[in-house]
N, C-alpha and C positions, 0 to 999 in steps of 0.2 A: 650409351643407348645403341641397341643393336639396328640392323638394317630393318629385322621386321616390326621394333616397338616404331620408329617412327615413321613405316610405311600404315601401321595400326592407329597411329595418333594423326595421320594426315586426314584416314577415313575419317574420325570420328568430328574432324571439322569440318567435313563434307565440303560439297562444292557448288557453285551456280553457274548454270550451263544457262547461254543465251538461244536459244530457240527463233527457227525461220521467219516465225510471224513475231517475233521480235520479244515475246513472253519471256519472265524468267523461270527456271527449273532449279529446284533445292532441293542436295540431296544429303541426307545423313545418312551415316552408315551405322547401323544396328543390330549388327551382329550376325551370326547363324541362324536361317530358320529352322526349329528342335524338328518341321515334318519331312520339309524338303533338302535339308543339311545344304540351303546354297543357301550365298549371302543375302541378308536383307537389306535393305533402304529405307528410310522415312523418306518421302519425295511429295514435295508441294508445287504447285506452279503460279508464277504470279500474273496477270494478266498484263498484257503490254500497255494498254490504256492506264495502268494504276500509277496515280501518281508519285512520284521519288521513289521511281521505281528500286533502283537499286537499294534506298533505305528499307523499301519493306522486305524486299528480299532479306537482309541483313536481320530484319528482327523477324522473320520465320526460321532463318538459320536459327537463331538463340531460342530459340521456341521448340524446336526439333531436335537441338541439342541437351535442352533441359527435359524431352520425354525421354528419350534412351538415359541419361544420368539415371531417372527416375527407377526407370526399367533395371537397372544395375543394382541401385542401392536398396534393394527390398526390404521390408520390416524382420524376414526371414529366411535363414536359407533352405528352406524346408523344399522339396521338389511335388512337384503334380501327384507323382506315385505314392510319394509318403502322406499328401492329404487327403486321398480319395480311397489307401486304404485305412487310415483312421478314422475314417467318414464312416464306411460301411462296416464297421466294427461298434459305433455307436449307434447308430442307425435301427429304428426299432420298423422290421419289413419282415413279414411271410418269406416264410425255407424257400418259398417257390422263386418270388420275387428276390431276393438276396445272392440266391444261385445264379441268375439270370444276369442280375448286375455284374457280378461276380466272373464270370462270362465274359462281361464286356470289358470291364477293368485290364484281364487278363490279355485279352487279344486285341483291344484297339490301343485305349489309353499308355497302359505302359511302355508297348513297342512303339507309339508315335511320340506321345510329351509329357513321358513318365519321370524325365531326368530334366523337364523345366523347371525352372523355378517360378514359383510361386507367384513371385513377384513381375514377374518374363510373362505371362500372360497377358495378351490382350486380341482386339478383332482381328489384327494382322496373321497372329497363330491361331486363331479358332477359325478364320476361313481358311487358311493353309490345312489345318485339320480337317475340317467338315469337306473340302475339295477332295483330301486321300478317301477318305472313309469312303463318297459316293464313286471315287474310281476303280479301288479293285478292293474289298472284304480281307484279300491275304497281303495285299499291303506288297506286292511285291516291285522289284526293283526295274521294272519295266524291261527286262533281258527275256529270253526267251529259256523254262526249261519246261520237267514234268512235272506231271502233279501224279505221282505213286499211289494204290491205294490204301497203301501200309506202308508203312517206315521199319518195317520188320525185311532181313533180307528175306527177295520171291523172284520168281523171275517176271518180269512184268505182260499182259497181258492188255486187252482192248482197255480196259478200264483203267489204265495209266494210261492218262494223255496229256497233250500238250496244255499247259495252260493258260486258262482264256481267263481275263480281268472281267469281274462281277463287281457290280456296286452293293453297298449293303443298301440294306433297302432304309427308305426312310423312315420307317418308325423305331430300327433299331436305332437308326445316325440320332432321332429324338427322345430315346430312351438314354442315350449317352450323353447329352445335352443337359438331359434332367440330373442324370450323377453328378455331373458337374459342378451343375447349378447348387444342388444344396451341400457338395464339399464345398465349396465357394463363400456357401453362406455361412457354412461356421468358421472360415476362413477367415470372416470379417467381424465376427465373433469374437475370437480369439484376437485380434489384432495383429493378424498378421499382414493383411491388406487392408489397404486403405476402401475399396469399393470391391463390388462383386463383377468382375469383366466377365463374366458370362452374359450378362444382360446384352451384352454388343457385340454376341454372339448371330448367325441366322441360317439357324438348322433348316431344311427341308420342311416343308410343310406339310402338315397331316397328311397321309393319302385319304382319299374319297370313300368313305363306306360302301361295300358293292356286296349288301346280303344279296344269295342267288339259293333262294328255298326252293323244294322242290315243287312240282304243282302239282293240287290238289290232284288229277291223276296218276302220277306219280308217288303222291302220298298214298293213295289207296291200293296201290299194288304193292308198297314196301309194307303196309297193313298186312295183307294178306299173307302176306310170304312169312313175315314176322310170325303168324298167333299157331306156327303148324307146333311152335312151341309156346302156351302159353306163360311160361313167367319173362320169356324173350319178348314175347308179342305185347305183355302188360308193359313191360318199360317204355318201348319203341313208343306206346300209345301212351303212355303220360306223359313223355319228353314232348310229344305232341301238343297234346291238353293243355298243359300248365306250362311250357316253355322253361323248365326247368334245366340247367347246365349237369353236365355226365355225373361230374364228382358231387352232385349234388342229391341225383336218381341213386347213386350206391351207395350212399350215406343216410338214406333215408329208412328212420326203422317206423315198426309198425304201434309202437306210441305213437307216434307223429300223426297219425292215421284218425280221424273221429269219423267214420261211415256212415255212422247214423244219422248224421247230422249233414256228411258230404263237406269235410273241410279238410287242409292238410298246412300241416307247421313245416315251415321249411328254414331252417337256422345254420344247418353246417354242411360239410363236404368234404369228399376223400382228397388227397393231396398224395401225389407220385409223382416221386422226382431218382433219377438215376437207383431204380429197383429198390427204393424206399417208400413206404404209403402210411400217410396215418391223418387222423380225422382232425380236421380244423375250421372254423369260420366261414362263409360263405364269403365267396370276391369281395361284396361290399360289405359285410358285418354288420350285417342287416336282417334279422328277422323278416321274416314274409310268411302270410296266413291265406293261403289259396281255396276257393271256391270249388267245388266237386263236380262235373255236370252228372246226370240220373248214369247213363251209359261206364262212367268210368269207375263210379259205385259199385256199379257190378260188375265189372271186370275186377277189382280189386277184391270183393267178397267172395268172388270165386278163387283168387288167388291164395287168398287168406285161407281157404277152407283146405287146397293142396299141400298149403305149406302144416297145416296142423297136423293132416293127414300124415305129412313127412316125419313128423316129429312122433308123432306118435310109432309107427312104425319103430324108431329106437328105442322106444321106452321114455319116451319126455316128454313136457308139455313145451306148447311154443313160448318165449319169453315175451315180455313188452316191450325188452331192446333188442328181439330180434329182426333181424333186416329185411327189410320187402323183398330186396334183390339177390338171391346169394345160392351159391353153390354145393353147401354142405346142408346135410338134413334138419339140423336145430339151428339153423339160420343164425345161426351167431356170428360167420364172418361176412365183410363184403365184397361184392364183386369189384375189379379194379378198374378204374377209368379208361385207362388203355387198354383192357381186354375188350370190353364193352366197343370202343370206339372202331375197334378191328371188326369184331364179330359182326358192326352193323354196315362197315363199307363192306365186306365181303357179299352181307346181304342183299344191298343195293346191285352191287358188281353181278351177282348172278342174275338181277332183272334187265341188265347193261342199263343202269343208271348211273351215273357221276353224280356222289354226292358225298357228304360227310356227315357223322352223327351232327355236331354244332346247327346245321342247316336246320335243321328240326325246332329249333329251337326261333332261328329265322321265320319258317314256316307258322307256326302258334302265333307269333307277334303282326305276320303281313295278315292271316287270317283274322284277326280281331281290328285290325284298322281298316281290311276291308269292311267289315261285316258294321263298320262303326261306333265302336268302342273309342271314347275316348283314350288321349293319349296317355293320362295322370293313370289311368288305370290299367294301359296296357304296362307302363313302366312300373307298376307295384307289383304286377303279376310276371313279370321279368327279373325285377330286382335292380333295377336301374335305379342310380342315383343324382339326384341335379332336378328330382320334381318334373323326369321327363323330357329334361335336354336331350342328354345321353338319347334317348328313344325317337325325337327328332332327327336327330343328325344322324342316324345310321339308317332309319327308312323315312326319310324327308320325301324320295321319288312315291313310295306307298301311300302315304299321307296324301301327297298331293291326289293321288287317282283318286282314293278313298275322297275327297273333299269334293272334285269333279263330280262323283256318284251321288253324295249326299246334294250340291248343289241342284242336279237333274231333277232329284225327287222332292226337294223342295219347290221349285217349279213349277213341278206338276202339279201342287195340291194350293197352290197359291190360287184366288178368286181371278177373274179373268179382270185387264187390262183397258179400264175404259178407250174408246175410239179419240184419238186428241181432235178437239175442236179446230179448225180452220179460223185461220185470222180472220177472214172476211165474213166468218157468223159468229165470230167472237166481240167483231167490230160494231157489227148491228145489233148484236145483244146486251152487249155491256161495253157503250162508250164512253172510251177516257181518253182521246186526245181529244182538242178542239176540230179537228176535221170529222172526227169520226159524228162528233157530236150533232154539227152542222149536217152533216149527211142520214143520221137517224131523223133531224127536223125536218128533210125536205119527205124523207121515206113518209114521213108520215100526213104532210100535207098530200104525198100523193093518194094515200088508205085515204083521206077524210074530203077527197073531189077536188080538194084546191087547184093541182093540176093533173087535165084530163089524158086521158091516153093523145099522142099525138102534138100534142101543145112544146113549146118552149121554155125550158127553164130560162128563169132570167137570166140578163149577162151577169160578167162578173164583178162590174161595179157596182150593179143593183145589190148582188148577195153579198158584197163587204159591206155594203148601207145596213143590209138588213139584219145581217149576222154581228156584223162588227169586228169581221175578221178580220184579216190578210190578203194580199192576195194570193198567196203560197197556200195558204191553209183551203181557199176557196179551189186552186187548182187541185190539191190533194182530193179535195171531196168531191170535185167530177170524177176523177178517178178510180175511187172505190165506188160512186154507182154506175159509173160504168163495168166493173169487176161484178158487182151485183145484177147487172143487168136491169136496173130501173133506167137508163137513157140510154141511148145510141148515140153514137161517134156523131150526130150531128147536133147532141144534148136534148134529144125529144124525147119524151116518154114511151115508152114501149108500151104495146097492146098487152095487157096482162099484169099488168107490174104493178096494177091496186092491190088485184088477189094477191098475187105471190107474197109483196111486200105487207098484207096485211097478217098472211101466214108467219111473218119472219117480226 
């Protein structure tokens, strides 16, 4: 046996280090980590109060040492890279979404723990992973060079600069999580693993939904600017109305369209991905049947009347698959999601607005929560899935005003607020304790002459004879006619206090 198998078989019996406050520390040794390529450890600590002490230390060794064997002896030796691209090869996902994965496999997964094994997964390398990912997107070796703007020989220029470490953000670190997760799960499928260790994974947490639509002054200036051409200005203003998504507006034909009646079917949308475009399903594969308001009717019948006009002009009539939105005269092709999305910041840009087509979209949805629209209905006219979760949790802040609003004017129309009665005419009108009770019997000998203005109540042993009280209960009931003002501090009757008390 060479010097390094048994300086390798000394780690993998690790060691117990005794600590200042007298704790034990157990440490295995587990290998390379696949992100940071430094050694790892399995390391436990035993607390100094635990009893035998050194025996539990001893069966944490064998417990740490029976994970890493585990870790070793995998069901397969299949690596990260080879299941996560068999994963997305069976994988039934939208060209959009698969490219996207595709993306990620490429530049995160494979250069960090594409040569793990299968089995080598657990929290220790998914937080070493999920920690690279949020430090620098290129993943680089923390030296210092440039970042070129081409890998083509140039001579370099401002735009090659030094480069500065970028985390990726967290929906894509949660996008990568998710690949994971269900190569994992057919992982355990197939038996290759025994459990799915992504689960004890803990990616970054959502970020916060932050729609920033434009405002209603601002929507009426990107209106106007929009209708100097009207088939530009009809979209702008249905992306409005209906909150409908871009590849959704240029995938719309004029079937779809029932005017007369003001309604519109919305089932598919364009799809563009690296200078490729073709018609597919809607985000959610979701049908949606939108409502028309009078104003967008005749924007649209005016539309419809230019484009027939156009067709005609070459000799044709318009089709019923021709497209609402399109740039040829027999409207047979459509406009591209990214043309469109330029055309409309450009638009905005020349009113010096900051904004992006999507916002419009934002905009329709805060405009119907203000105005009171439920939310089941704002998310059918969206296309949101989850019965309106989805629609909560992205304008939760909108909802909330909107609810503030509608509470005001409920309010207002609410009957007015009786005045609360005061205990002390609640006492003399309707008594229910025994003091109260005692104290309505004297009120009332005073209404009926028994004692005249001026005179003495009796003492207090008389009124427990007579009542049968307490003498707590009898002190209670001077007190509330005093509070009434039938006696004075010296228990006399007051001038007045027949009326008053015959009033009460």
């Amino acid at each position: 046996m060479g010097a390094s198998d048994s300086a390798a078989k000394r780690r993998r019996k690790g060691s117990i280090q005794t600590l200042p406050s007298g704790a034990l520390r157990v440490s295995v040794y587990a290998g390379i980590d696949p992100v940071t390529k430094r050694r790892h450890y399995l390391k436990e600590t035993i607390p100094a109060a635990t009893p035998k002490i050194r025996d539990e230390a001893d069966k944490v060794m064998r417990r740490l040492q029976v994970q890493v064997d585990e870790r070793r002896q995998s069901h397969t030796s299949a690596t990260v890279g080879e299941l996560v691209t068999r994963h997305l090869e069976l994988a039934r996902l939208e060209e959009t979404t698969a490219r996207g994965y595709r993306g990620h496999v490429k530049n995160h997964i494979l250069p960090l723990i594409g040569d793990t094994k299968v089995g080598a997964v657990d929290a220790d390398v998914l937080d070493s992973f999920y920690a690279e990912l949020l430090r620098c997107r290129l993943h680089c070796d923390r030296k210092p060079f440039i970042e070129h703007r081409t890998t083509r020989p140039h001579d370099c220029d401002a735009t090659c600069r030094p480069h500065v470490c970028k985390p990726l953000s967290a929906s894509s670190v949660r996008q990568i999580h998710f690949i994971l997760s269900g190569a994992f799960k057919r992982a355990v499928r197939w038996k290759w693993v025994a459990t799915n260790p992504i689960k004890t994974g803990e990616p970054p947490a959502a970020p916060h939904p932050n729609p920033n639509p434009p405002t209603a002054a601002e929507a009426a200036r990107i209106v106007t600017e929009s209708f100097r051409d009207l088939t530009w200005g009809a979209l702008v203003w249905l992306a409005m109305t209906t909150g409908a998504r871009r590849g959704e507006l240029c995938a719309l034909c004029w079937k779809k369209l029932d005017l007369d009646v003001g309604t519109v079917v919305i089932d598919c949308s364009i799809a563009q991905l690296a200078g490729k475009t073709w018609v597919k399903s809607t985000k959610t594969h979701q049908q949606r049947r939108l409502t028309l308001d009078a104003e967008t009717v005749a924007i649209l019948r005016e539309l419809r009347a230019v484009a027939e006009a156009r067709a005609d002009g070459i000799g044709v009539k318009l089709s019923p698959d021709a497209y609402v939105f399109s740039r040829v005269p027999d409207s047979s092709t459509y406009r591209l999601p990214d043309s469109v999305s330029q055309r409309y910041t450009k638009t905005a840009a020349r009113l010096g607005i900051h904004t992006h087509l999507h916002a419009l979209r934002h905009y329709s949805a805060t405009e119907l929560i203000s105005s009171g629209v439920d939310i089941r209905t704002v998310a059918g006219r969206l296309g949101h899935s989850g019965g309106g979760t989805t629609t909560l949790r992205v304008y939760t802040a909108f909802v909330s005003e909107a609810d503030q609003r509608a509470s005001e004017a409920l309010r207002q129309r609410m009957p007015a607020r009786p005045k609360p009665e005061a205990a002390l005419e609640r006492a003399l009108r309707d008594p229910r304790a025994p003091f109260e009770r005692v104290a309505v019997a004297i009120q009332q000998d005073v209404a009926a002459g028994k004692y005249p203005p001026g005179t003495q109540l009796p003492g207090t042993h008389e009124l427990i004879r007579e009542y049968r009280v307490s003498a707590n209960t009898v002190r209670r009931t001077i007190q509330l006619l005093l509070k009434a003002r039938i006696i004075d501090e010296g228990r006399k009757i007051r001038p007045g206090a027949q009326t008053s008390t015959a009033r009460v």
